[in-house]
N, C-alpha and C positions, 0 to 999 in steps of 0.2 A: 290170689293177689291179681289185680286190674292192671293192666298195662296203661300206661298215660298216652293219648291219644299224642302224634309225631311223625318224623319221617321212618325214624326204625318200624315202629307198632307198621304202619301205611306199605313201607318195605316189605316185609315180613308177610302183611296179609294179603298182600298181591300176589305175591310166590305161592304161597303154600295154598292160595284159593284159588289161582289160576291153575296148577295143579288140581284140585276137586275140581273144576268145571273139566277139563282134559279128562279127568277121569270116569265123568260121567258121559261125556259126547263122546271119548274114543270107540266104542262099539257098534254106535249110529256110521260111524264113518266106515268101518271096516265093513257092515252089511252093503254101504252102499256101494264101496270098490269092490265087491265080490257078486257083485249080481251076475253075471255069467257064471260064475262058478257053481251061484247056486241054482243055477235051469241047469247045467250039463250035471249035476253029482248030488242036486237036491238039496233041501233046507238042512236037515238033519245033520248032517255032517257039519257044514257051515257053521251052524248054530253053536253044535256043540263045543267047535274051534275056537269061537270068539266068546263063549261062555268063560273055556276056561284059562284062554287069556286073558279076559276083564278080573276072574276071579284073584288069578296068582299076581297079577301087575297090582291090586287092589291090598291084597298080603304084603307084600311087597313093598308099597309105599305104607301101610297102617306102621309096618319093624321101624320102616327109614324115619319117618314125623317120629315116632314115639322114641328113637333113640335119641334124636335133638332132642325131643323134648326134655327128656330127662335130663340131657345132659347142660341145658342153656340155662343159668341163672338168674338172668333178668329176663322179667316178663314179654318185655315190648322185642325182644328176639324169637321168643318160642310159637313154635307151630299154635297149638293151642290159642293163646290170643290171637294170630293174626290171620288163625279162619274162623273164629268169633267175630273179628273185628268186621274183615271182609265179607260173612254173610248176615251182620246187623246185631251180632250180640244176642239174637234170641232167637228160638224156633217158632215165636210166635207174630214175627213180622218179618214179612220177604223183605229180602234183600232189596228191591225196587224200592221199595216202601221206604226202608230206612236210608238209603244214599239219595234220593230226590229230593224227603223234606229234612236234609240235614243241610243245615246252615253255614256257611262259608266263615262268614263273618264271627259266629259264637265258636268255631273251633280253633281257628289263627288266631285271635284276639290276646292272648296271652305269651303269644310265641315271638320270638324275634321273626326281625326280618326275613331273612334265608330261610327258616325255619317256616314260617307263611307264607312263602310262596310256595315250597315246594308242596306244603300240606292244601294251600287250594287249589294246584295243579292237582294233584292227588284226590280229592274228591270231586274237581270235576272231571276227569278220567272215571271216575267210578260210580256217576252219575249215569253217563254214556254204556258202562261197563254190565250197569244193573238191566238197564235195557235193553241190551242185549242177549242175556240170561231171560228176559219175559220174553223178547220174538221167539229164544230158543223155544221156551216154555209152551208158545202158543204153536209152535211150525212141528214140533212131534206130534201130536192128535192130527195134527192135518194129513201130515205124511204117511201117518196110518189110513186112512180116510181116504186119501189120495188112490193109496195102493189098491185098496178095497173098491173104490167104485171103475176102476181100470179093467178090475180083474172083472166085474160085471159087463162091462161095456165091450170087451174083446175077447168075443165069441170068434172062437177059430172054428169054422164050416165053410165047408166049399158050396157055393151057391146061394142059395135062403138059409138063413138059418130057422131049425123048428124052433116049438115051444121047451123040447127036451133040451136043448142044448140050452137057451136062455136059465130053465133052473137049474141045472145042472152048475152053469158058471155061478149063480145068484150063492147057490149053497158053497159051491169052492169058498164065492168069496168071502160068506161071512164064518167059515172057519179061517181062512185066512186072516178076518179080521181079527175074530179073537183070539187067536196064537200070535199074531205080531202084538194086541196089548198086551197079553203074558208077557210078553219077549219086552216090553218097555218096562213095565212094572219089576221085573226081576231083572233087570241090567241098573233100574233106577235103584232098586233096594242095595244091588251088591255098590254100588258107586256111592250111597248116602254112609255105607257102616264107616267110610273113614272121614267124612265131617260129623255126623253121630260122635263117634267118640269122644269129640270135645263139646259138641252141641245137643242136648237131650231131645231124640225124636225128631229128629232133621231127618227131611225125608226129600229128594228130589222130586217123587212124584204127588209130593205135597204141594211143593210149589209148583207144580203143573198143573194141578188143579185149581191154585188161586189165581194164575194167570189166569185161566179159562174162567171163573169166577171173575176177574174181574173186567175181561172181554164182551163177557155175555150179561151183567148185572150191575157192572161201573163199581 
């Protein structure tokens, strides 16, 4: 059963989808406050820390949504519709996609007054909101990127540095590189299983890749 597009349905999937964005960026954030901790005590530890806090906080909200869920009657209240709503109703069109060309005028049109304002305040909030999820979507590969050509360029040697020390860093960095895209790919997978559940094959680093598709391709 479809929930009628409104303020409740617009309510509802603001919450429960701002929660899946929080739950996909909280782990970006905690690598970035911990970066001293992890020069003094190493990656490993770190990692494993925020792995399996993103894990149990992810458990954790999947019990809390699915308890509402089941227990809320009307549609345009439950979790389910209003992170469908909130990320476009289909795993087959990003969220950008569907809040830019969605129309003001054809969704209030039948609404009262009160009711059409708050519902076009509401989609243009979430116009702004979707573009924001594409910078996010485009600013992780870079941050990866970023980190990796750092790690090349600062060669610790005292004096000249040789040719050894330059590949030396070269090779650091590109295991660095590909252990931090591991570390994205499986923070993005553990963060997608609780929009998944209601959205078939919702993938976060899905929509990182059409960002970047449509950065580099229009």
């Amino acid at each position: 059963m479809e929930a009628t597009e409104g303020k409740i349905l617009a309510s509802t999937g603001l919450l429960f989808g701002t929660i899946a964005i929080l739950l996909f960026l909280l782990p970006f954030f905690l690598y970035s406050k911990n970066r001293d901790e992890i020069r003094q005590e190493g990656p490993i530890k770190v990692i494993g820390e925020v792995l399996f806090f993103h894990v149990l906080l992810m458990v954790v909200l999947v019990i809390f949504t699915s308890a509402i869920n089941t227990i809320v009657l009307k549609p345009e209240f439950s979790p389910e519709q209003g992170i469908k709503y909130f990320f476009g109703n289909s795993n087959s069109t990003a969220m950008w996609d569907y809040w830019l060309s969605k129309s003001v005028t054809s969704t209030t049109s039948s609404l009262n007054t009160i009711e059409s304002d708050v519902m076009s305040s509401f989609i243009a909030v979430m116009k702004y909101y979707s573009l924001f999820v594409f910078i996010i979507c485009v600013a992780i590969p870079i941050a990866v990127l970023w980190q990796t050509v750092g790690n090349i360029t600062a060669v610790a040697h005292e004096g000249t540095p040789h040719y050894q020390d330059f590949f030396a860093s070269m090779q650091t960095s590109f295991l660095t590189y590909f252990g931090m895209t591991a570390i994205v790919v499986v923070h993005c997978s553990i963060a997608s299983i609780y929009v998944a559940l209601y959205i078939d094959g919702f993938s976060f680093y899905t929509l990182i890749n059409r960002a970047w598709h449509i950065l580099l391709f229009g």
